[in-house]
C-alpha positions, -999 to 999 in steps of 0.1 A, spaced: -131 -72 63 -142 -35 75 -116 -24 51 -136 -43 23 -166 -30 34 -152 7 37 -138 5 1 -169 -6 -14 -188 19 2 -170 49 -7 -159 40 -42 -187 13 -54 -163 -11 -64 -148 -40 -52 -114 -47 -41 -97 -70 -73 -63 -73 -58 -40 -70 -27 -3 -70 -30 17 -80 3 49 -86 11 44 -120 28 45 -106 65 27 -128 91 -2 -108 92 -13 -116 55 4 -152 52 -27 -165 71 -46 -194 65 -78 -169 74 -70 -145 53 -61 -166 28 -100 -177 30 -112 -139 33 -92 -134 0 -107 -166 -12 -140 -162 -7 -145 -123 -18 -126 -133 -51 -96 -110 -44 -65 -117 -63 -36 -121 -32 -4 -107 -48 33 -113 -26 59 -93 -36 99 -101 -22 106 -86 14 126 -56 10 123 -51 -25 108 -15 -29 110 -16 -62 87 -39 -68 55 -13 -52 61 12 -78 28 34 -63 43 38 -32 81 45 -40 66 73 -60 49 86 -32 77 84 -6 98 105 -36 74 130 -35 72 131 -1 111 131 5 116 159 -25 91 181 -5 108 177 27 139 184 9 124 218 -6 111 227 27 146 226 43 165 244 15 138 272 15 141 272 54 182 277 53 173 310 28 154 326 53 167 324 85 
């Protein structure tokens, strides 16, 4: 609920969906009733299936490919 609240006020809009990958936290009959009642869409996705988050896979590339670019320019220099 702060979360909701946070979002709204930095952006001005309202949260339309949330995608979840049926963990406990999220499976609950209250926030199945938060989702409910502020008209958010509730999205599960399979357990272990990255590829079904496209967003953050591309993040955690791009994260991983700078890593890797850090090491590589590290091994050059030393």
């Amino acid at each position: 609920m702060k979360f909701k609240n946070w979002i709204k006020n930095q952006s001005g809009h309202k949260i339309q969906a949330v995608k979840s990958n049926n963990s406990i936290e999220y499976t609950s009959y209250k926030f199945a009733k938060f989702c409910h009642d502020a008209w958010i869409e509730h999205q599960y996705i399979v357990p272990y299936t990255p590829q079904q988050n496209g967003v953050s896979e591309r993040k955690n590339r791009t994260i991983m490919e700078m890593a890797r670019c850090l090491l590589f320019k590290k091994d050059f220099t030393q």
